[in-house]
Each structure stands twice: as C-alpha cells, then as structure tokens.
PAZAPA-4460 file (N, C-alpha, C; in steps of 0.05 Angstrom, whole numbers, plus 32768, in hexadecimal, padded with zeros to 4 digits):
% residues 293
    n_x    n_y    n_z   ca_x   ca_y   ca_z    c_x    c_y    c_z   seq   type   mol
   8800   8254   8597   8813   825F   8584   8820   8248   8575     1      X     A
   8829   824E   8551   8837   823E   8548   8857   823B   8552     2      X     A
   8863   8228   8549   8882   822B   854B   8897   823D   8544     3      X     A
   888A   8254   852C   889A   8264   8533   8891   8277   8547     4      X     A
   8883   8288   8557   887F   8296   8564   8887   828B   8582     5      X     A
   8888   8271   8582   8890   8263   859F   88A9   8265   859B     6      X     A
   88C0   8267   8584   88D7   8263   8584   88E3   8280   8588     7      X     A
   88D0   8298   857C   88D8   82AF   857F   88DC   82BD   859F     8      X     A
   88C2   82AE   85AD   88BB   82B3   85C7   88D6   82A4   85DB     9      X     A
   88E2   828E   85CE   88F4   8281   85DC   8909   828B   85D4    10      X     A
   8912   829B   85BD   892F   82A8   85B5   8933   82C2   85D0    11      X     A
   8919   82C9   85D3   8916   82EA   85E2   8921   82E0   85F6    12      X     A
   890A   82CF   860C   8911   82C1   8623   8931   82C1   861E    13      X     A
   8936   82B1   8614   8958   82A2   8612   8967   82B9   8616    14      X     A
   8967   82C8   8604   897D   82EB   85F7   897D   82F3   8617    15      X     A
   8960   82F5   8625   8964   8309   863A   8973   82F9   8653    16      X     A
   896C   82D7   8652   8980   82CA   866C   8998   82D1   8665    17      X     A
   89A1   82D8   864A   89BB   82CB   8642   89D0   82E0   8648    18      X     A
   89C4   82FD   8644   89D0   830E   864C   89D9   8317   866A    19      X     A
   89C1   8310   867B   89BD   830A   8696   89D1   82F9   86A3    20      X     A
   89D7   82E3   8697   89E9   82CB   869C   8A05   82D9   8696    21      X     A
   89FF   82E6   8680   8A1C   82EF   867A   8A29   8305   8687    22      X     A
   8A1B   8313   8698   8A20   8326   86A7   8A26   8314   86C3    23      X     A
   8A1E   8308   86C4   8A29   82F3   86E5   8A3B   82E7   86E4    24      X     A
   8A3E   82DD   86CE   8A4E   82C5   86C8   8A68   82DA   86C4    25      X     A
   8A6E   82EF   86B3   8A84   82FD   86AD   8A8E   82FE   86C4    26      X     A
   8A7E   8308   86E0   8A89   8311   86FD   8A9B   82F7   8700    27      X     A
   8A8E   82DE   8703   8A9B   82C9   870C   8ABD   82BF   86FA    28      X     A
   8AAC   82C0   86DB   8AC9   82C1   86CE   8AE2   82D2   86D5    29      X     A
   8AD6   82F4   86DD   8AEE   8302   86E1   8AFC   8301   86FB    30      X     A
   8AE9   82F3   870F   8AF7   82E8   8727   8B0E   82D2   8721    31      X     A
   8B06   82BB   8720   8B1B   82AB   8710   8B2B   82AE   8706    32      X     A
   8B26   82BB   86EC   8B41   82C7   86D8   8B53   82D8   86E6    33      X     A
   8B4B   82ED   86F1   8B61   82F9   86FA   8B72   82F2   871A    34      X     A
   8B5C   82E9   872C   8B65   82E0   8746   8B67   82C1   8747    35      X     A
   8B64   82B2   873A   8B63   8292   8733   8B58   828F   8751    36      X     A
   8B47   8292   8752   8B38   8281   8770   8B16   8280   8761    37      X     A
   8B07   8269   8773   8AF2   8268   8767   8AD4   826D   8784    38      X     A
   8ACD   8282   8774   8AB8   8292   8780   8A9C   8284   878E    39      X     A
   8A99   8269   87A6   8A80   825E   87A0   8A67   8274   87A5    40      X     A
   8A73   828D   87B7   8A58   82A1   87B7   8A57   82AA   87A9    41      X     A
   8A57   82AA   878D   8A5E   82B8   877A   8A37   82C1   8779    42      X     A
   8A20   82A7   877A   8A0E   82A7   8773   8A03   82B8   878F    43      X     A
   8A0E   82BA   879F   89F8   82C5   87B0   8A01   82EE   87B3    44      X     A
   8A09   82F8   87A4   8A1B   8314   87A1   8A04   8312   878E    45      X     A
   89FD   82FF   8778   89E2   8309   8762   89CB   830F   877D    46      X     A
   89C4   82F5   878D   89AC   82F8   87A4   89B0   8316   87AF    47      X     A
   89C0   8321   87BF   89CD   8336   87C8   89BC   8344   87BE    48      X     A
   89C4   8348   879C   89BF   8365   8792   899B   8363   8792    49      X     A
   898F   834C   8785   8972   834C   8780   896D   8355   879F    50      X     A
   8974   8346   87B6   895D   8353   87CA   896C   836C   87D4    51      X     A
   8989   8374   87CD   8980   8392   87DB   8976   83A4   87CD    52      X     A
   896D   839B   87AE   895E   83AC   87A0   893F   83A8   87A3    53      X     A
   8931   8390   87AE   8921   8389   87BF   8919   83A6   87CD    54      X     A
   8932   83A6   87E1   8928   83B9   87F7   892F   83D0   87F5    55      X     A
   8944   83D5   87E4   8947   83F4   87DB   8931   8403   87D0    56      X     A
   8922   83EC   87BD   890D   83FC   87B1   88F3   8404   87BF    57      X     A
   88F0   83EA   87D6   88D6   83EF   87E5   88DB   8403   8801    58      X     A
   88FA   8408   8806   88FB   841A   881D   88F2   8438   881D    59      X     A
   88F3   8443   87FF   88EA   845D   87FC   88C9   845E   87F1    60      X     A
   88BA   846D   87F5   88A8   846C   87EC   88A9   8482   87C4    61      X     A
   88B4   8471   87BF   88BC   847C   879C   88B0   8471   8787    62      X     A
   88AF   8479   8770   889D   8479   8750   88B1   845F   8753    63      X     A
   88A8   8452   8747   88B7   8432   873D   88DB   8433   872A    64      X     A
   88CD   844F   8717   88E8   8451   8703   8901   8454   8720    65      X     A
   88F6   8466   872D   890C   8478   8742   8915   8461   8753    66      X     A
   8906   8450   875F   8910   8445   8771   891A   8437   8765    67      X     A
   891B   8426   8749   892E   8412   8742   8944   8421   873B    68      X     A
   8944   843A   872F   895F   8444   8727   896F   8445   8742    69      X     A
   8962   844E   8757   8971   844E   876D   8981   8433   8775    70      X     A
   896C   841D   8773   8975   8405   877A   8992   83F7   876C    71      X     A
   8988   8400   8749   899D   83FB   873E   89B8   840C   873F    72      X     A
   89B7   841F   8748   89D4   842E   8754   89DE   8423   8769    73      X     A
   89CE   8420   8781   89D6   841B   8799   89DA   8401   87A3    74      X     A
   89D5   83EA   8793   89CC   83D1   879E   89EE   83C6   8799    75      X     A
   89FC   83C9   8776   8A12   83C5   8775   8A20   83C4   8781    76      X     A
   8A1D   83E1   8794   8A34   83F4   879E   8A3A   83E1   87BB    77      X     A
   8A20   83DB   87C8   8A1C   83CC   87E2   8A2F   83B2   87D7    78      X     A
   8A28   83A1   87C6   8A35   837C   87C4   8A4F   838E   87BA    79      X     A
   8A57   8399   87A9   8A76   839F   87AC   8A80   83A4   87CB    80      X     A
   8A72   83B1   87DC   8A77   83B5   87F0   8A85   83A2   87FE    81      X     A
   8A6A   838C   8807   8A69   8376   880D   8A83   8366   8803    82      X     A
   8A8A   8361   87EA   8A99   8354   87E0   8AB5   835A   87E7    83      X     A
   8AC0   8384   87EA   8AD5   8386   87F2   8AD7   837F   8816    84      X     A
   8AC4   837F   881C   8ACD   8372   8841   8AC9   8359   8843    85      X     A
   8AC1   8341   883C   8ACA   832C   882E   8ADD   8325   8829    86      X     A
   8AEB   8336   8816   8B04   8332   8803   8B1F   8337   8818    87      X     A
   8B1C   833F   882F   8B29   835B   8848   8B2E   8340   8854    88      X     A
   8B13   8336   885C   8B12   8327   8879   8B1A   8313   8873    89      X     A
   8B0A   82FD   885B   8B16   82E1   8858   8B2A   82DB   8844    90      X     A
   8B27   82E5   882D   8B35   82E4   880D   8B58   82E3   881B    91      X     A
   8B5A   830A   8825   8B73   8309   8822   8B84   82F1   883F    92      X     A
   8B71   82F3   8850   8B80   82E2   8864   8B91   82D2   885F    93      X     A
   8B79   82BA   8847   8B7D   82A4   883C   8B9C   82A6   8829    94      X     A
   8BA0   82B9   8823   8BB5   82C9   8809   8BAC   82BD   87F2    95      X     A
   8B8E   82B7   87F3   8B7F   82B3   87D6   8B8D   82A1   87C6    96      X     A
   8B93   827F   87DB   8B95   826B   87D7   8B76   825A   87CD    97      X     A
   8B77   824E   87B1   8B68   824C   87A9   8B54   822F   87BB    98      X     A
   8B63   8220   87BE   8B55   8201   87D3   8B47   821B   87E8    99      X     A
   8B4F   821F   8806   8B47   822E   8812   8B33   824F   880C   100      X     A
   8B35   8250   87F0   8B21   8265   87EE   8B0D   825F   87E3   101      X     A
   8B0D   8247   87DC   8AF5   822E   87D2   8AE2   822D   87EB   102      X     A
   8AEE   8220   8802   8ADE   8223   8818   8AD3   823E   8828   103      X     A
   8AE7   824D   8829   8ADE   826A   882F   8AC8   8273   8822   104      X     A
   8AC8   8278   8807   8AB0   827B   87FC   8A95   8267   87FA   105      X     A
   8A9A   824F   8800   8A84   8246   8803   8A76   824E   8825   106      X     A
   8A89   8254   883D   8A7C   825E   8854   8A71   8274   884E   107      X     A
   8A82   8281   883D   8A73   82A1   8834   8A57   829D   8828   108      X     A
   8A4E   828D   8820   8A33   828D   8810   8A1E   8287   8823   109      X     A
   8A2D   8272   8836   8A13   8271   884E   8A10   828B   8864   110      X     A
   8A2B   8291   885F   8A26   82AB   8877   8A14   82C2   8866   111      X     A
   8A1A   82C5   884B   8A07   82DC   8841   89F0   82CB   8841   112      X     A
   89E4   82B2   8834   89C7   82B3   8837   89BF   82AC   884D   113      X     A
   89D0   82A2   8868   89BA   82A4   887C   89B5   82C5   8884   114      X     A
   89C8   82CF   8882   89C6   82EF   888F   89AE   82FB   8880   115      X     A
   89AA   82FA   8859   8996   82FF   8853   8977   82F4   885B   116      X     A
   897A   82DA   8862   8968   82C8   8872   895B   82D6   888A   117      X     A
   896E   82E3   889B   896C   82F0   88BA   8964   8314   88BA   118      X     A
   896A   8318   88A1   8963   8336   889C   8950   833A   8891   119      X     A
   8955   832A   8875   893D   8337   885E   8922   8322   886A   120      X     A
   8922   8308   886C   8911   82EF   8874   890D   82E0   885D   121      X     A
   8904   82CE   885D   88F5   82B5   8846   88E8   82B8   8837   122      X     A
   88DC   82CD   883A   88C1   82D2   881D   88CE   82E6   8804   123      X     A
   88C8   82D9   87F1   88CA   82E6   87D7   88C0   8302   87D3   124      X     A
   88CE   8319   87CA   88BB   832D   87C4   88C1   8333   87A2   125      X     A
   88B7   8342   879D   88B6   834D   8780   88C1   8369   8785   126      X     A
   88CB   836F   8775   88D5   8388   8761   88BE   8396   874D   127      X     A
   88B3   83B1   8752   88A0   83BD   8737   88B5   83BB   8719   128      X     A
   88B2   83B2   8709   88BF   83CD   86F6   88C3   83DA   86F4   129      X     A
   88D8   83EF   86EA   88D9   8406   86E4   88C5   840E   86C7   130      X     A
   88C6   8404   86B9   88BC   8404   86A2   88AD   83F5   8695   131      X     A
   8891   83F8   8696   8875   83EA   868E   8866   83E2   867A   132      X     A
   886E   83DB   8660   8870   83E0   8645   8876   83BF   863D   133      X     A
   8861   83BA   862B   8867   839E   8613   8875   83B2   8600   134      X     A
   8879   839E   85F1   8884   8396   85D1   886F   8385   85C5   135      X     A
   885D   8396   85B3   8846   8376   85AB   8854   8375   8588   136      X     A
   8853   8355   858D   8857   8349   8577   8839   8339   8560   137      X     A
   883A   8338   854D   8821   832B   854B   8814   8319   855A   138      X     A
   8825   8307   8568   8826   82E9   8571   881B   82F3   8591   139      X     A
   8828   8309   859F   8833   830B   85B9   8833   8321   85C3   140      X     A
   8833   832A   85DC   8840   8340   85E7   8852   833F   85F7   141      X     A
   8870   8343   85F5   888D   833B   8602   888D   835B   8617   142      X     A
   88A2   834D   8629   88A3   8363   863E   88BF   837B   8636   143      X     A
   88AB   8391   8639   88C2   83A7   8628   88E5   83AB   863F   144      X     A
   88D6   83A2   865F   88E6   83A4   8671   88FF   8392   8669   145      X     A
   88F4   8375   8667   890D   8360   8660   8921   8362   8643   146      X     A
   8918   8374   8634   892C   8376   862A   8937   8397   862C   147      X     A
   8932   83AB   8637   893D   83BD   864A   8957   83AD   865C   148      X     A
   8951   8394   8669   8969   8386   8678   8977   8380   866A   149      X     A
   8974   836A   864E   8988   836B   8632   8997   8377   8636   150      X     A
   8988   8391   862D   8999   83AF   8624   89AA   83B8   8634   151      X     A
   89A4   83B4   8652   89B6   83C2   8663   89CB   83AF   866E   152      X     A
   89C5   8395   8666   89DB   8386   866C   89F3   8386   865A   153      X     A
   89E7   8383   8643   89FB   838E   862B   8A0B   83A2   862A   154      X     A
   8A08   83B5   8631   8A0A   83D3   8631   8A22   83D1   864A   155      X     A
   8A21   83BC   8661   8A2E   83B5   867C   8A49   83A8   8667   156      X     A
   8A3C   838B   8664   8A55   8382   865A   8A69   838E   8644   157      X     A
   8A60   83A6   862D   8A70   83B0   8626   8A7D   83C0   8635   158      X     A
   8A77   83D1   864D   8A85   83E2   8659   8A9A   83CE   8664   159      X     A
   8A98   83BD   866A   8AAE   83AC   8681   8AC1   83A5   866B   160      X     A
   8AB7   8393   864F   8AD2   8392   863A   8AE2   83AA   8635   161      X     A
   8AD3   83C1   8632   8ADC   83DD   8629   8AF3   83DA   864B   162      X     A
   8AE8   83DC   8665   8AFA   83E1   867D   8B12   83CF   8678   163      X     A
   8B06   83B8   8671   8B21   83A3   8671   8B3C   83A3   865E   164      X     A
   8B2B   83AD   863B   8B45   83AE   8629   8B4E   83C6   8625   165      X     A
   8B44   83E2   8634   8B48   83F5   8624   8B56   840C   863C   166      X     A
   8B50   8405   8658   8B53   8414   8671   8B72   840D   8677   167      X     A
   8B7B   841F   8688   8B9B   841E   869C   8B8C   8404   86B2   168      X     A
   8B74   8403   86C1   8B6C   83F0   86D1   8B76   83DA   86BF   169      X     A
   8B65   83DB   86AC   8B5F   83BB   869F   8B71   83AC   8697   170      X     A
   8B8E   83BE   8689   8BA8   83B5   8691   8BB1   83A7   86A1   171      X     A
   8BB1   83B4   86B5   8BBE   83AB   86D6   8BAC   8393   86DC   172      X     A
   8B96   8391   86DA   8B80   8378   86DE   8B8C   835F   86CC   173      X     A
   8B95   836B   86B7   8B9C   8353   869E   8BBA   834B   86AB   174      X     A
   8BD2   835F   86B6   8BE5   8355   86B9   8BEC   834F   86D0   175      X     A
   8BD2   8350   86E0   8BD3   8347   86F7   8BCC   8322   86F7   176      X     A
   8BB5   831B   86E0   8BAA   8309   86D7   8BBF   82F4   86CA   177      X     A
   8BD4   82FE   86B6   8BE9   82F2   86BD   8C00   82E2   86C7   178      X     A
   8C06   82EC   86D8   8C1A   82F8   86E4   8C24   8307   86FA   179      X     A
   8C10   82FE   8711   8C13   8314   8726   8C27   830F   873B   180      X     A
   8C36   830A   873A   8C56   830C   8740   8C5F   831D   8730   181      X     A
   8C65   8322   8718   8C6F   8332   870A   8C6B   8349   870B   182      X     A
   8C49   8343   870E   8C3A   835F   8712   8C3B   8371   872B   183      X     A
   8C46   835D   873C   8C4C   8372   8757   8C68   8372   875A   184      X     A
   8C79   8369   8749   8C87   837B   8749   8C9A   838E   8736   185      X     A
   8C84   8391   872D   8C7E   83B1   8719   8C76   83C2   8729   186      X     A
   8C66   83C0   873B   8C59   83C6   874E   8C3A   83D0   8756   187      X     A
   8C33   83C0   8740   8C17   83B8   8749   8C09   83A8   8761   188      X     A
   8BFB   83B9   8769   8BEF   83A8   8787   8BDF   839A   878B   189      X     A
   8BE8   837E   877E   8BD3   836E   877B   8BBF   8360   8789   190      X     A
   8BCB   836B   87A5   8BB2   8366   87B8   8B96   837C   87B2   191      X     A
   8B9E   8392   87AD   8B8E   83B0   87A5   8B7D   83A3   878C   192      X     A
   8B8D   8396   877C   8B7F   838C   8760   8B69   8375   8767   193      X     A
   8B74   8363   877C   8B65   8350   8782   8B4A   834E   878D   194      X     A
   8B51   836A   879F   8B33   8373   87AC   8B23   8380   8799   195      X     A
   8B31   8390   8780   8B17   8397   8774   8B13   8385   875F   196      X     A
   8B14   8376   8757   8B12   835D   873F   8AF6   8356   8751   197      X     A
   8AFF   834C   8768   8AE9   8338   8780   8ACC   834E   877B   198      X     A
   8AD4   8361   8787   8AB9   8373   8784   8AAD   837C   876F   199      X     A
   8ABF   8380   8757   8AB8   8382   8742   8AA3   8364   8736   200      X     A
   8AB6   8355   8737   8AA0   8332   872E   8A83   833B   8742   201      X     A
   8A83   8343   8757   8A6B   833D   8768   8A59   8359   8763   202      X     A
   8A60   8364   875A   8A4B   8382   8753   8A4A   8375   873C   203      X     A
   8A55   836A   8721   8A3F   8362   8705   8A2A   834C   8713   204      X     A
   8A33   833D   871F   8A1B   8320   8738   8A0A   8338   8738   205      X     A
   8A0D   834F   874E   89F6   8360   8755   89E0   836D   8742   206      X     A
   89F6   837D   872D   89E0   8388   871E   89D6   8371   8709   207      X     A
   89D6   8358   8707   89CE   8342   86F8   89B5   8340   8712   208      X     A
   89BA   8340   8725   89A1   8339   873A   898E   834C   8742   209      X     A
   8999   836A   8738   898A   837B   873A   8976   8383   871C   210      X     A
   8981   8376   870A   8978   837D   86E9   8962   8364   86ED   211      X     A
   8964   8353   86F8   894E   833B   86F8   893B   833B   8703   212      X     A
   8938   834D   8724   892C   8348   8736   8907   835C   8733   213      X     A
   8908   8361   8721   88E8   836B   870F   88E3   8357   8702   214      X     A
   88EC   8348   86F7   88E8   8327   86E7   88E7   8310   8702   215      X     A
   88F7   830E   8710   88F2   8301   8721   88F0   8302   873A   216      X     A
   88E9   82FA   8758   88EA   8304   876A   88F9   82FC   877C   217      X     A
   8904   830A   8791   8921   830E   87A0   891B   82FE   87B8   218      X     A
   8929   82E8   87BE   8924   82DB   87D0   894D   82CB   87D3   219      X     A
   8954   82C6   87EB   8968   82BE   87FC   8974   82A0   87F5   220      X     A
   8962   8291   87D7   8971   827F   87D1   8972   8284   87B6   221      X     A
   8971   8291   87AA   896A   829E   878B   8989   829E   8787   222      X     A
   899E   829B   8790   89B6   829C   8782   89BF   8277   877A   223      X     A
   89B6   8268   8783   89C1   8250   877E   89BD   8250   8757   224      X     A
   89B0   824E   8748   89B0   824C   8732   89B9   825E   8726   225      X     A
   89C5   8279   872B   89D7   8287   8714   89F2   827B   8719   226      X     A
   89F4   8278   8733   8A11   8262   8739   8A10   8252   872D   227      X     A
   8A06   823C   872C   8A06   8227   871B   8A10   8232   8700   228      X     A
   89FB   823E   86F0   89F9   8249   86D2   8A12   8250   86D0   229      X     A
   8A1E   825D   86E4   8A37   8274   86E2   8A4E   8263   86D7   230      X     A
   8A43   824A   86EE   8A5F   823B   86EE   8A58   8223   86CF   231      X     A
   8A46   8226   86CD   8A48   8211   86B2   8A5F   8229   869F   232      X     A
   8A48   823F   8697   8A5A   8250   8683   8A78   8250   8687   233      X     A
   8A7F   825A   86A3   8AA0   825C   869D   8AB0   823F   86A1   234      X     A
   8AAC   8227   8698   8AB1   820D   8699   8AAE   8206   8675   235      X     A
   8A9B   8210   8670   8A97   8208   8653   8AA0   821B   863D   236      X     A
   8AA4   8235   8650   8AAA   8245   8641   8ACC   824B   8643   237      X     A
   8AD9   823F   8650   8AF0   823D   8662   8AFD   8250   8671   238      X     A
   8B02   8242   8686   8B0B   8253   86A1   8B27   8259   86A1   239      X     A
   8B0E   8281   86A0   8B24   8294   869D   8B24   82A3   8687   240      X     A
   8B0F   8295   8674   8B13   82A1   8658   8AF9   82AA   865C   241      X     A
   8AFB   82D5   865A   8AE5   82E0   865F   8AD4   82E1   863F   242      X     A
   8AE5   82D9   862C   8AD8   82D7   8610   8AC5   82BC   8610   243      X     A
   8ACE   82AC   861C   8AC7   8290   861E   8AAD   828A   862C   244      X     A
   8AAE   8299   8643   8A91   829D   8651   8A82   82AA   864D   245      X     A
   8A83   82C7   863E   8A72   82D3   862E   8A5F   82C5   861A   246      X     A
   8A6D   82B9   8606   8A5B   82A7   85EE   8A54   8295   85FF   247      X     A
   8A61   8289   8615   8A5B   826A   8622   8A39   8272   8629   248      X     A
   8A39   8289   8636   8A25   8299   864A   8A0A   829D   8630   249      X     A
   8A13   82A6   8620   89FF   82AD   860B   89F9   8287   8600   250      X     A
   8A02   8272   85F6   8A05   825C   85F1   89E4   8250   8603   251      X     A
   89F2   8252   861A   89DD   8245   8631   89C5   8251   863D   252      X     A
   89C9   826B   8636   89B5   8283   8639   8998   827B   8624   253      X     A
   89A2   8279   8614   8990   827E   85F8   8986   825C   85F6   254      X     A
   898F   8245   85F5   898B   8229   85FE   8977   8225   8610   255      X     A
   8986   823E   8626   8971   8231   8641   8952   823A   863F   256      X     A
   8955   825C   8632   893E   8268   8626   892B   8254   8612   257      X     A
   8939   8244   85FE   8921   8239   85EA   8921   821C   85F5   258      X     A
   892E   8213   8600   8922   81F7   8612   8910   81FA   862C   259      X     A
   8918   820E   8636   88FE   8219   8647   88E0   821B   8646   260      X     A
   88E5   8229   862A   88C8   822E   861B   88BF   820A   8616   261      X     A
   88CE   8206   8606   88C8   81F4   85F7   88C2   81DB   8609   262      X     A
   88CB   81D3   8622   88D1   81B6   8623   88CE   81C3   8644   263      X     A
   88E5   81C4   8655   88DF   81D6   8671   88FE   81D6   8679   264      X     A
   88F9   81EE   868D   890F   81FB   869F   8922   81DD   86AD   265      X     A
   8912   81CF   86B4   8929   81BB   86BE   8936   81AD   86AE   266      X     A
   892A   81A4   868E   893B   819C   867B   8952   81A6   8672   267      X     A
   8954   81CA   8672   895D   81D7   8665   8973   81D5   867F   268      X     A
   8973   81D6   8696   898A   81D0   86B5   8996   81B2   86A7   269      X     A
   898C   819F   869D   899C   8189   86A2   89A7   8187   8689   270      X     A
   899F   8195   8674   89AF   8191   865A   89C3   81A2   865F   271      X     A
   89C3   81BE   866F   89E1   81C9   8674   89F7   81C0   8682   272      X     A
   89EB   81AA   8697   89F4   8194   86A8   8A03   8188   8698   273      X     A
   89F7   8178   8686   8A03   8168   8672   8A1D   8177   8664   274      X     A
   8A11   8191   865A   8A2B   8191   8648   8A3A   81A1   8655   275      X     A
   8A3E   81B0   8673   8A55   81A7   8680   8A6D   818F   8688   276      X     A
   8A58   817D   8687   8A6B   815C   8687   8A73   8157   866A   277      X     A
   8A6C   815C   8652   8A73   8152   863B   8A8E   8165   863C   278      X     A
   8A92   8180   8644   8AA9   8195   863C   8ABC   8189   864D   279      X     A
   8AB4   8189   866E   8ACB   817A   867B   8ADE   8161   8679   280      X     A
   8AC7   814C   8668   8AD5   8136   865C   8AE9   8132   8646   281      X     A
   8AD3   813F   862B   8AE4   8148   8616   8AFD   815D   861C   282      X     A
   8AEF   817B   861C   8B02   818C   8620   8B03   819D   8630   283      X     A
   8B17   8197   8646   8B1B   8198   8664   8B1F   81B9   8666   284      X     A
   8B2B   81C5   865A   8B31   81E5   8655   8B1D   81F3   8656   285      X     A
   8B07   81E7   864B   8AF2   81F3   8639   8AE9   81F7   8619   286      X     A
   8AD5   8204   860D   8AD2   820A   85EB   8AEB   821C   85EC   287      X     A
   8AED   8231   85FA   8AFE   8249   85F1   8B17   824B   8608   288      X     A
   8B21   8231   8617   8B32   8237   8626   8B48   823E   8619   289      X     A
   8B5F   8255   8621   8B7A   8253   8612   8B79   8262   8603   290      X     A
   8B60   8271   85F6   8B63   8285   85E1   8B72   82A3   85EA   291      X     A
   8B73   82BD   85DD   8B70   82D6   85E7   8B53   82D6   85FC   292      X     A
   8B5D   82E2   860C   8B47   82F3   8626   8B43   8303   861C   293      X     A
***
C-alpha cells in the first residue's frame, strides 16, 4: 500500500485505541478527581473485565452475539463488585489517605492478578466476536467489530458526561470533588460517594477490557499497559481534569495508532514516555490542568 492508505489504516487503528484508552483512563481520572487518591489497580479492574468475559462467554454453550452481550452486562457488574469490597475492606480503613492508599492499591493489584493467575491460569484465551463483518475499502478490509467498540465506547463516555453534568448524582460527585467537608456537612455521605466513584472508575477499566477482549486476548498480565497509558493521559492531560484526559486519551490514542503502523508499538510506548516527562517538567498541572471539569 501507498502512504495514504497506510495513514488511513493507522487513523482507524489510532480512533479505536483512543477511545478504548479513553474509556479507562476516564475511570482512573474520575477516581482521582473526585476521591484524590491514586488507583495503582486501576489497570488490572481492565484485566478483570477481559477475562471474566473470557469465561462468561465460554461457560455457556451460546451463539457468540449472546454470550458476549451476556459478558458485557455481567462482567462490569462483577469488577464494580470487586471494587466496592475493596473499597469496604482497605480504602475506607485507610480513611482514603492518599500515601497509604498508594500502597494499598499496589497490594491490591498483586492480590487480583495472582488470584486471576490461581483461578483463571497463564494461558491466553480469545473472545469470538459478536459481529463478523469487514468494512472493505479500496485499499483494505478494516474490521466492522473495532469500530462497533469506537461506537460503543463513545456512546459510554457520553453517557457518563451526560451522568456527571446533568444528574442529582453527578452533583453530589462534583461537590463532593470539591469540597468534601462541606459536602458532608450538607449531608452528603461521602463515604457512600466514595465507594461508588471507586466502582464506578473500575466498571469503565471493565467494560474497556471487555470491549477489547475479541481484538485481543485475555490473559492475567494484560492490565500493566492500559495502566501505564492511563496514567500518561491523566498526567498530561491533568490530574483531575476529566476534560483534560479525554482529549489527552484521544491525543495518545491516535499517535500511538499511526506510529504503530508506521514505525512500531514500542516506539509509539517510549514517545508517550517522553512526553509525559516533557509535561511534568514544563507543565507540572498538565495541558488542561485548572480548567472547568
């Protein structure tokens, strides 16, 4: 293929990480923002969802569409789970001191992937599609599935802006985000807020790990790199600013997509490397720290 059809092929790629990223990365931003603690299992609540959609789908004997729809209902529902007895057992103990929940959550990441280690085992499996269909271009035939994930990631992150600026929750989330002294005593229960913020960030991880896991396959260390990614976006995009990680998310998404193609996957890891250290040096906030949320 010429250069444009490799560039077109690398915009697709890109669009579909970017949205993907931006669905993970939002979880981790809205952890932060509203609970100011920083999530290191943030990446393994994505692992979570791909393999219990792994095994949700292969436990029934079902048409492919069915078992992923299943998977994708139910797989969320489980890492929110996960996330509010988590949030129960270590978060509030801690009183969601941020030093100490730094470490908490990093024990949390080994205790979920060795447990997935001891349950699910070591080998990779795959996901069918639900939906079996190119897109042929002159040049190509693109997968009709991956941008189905686009679409439904899109379709995700507007519902959560719509939850956040427009809902009685999303309020209480914002003036809890604030202000939560004030906010409790108005009498908001910002422990109540705290636990669902936590589960909430870790069900978008899930269904980000369950929207992928037909593109890629589900295996017990598959969360280290949306962590990473996660944490470049809300650093460059600035932490706390869910506007900021959105474009940050699309920024590095679409980058990582046409350097991928073009040049390879580990170039496209160390140039995001990089310009995490250029934002931290220059501008410590971030591109969009300090703006409206």
């Amino acid at each position: 293929m010429s250069f444009g059809p490799h560039l077109l092929l690398a915009l697709l790629e890109g669009s579909v990480s970017a949205f993907v990223l931006a669905l993970t990365a939002l979880g981790l931003a809205l952890v932060f923002g509203v609970m100011r603690i920083v999530n290191v299992a943030h990446g393994e609540f994505f692992m979570l969802g791909a393999v219990l959609a792994a095994a949700l789908a292969g436990l029934f004997d079902l048409p492919p569409a069915i078992g992923f729809a299943l998977a994708l209902l139910l797989s969320p529902i489980l890492v929110g789970a996960i996330a509010l007895v988590a949030d129960r057992l270590i978060l509030r103990r801690l009183a969601y001191e941020p030093e100490a929940t730094i470490v908490a959550t990093i024990g949390l990441l080994f205790i979920l992937q060795q447990s997935v280690l001891s349950l699910y085992g070591p080998d990779a499996r795959s996901v069918a599609a639900p939906i079996d269909f190119r897109i042929q271009f002159p040049w190509f035939g693109y997968s009709g599935y991956k941008l189905i994930v686009a679409a439904l990631a899109g379709v995700l992150l507007m519902a959560v802006w719509y939850g956040l600026k427009k809902t009685k929750l999303g309020l209480v989330m914002r003036a809890t985000q604030l202000d939560s002294e004030m906010a409790q005593a108005f009498g908001i229960p910002v422990q109540r807020v705290y636990a669902l913020v936590f589960a909430l960030g870790a069900m978008l991880a899930g269904v980000a790990g369950v929207l992928i896991v037909p593109i890629r396959q589900a295996h017990y260390l598959m969360g280290l790199d949306p962590l990473l990614l996660s944490f470049a976006v809300v650093i460059i995009g600035g932490l706390g600013s869910l506007r900021g990680a959105l474009m940050a998310a699309f920024i590095i998404g679409l980058s990582d997509g046409v350097i991928s193609v073009f040049f390879s996957p580990t170039l496209a890891k160390i140039l995001a490397t990089l310009a995490v250290a250029l934002v931290l040096v220059f501008k410590p906030a971030g591109l969009f720290g300090g703006r409206a949320q």
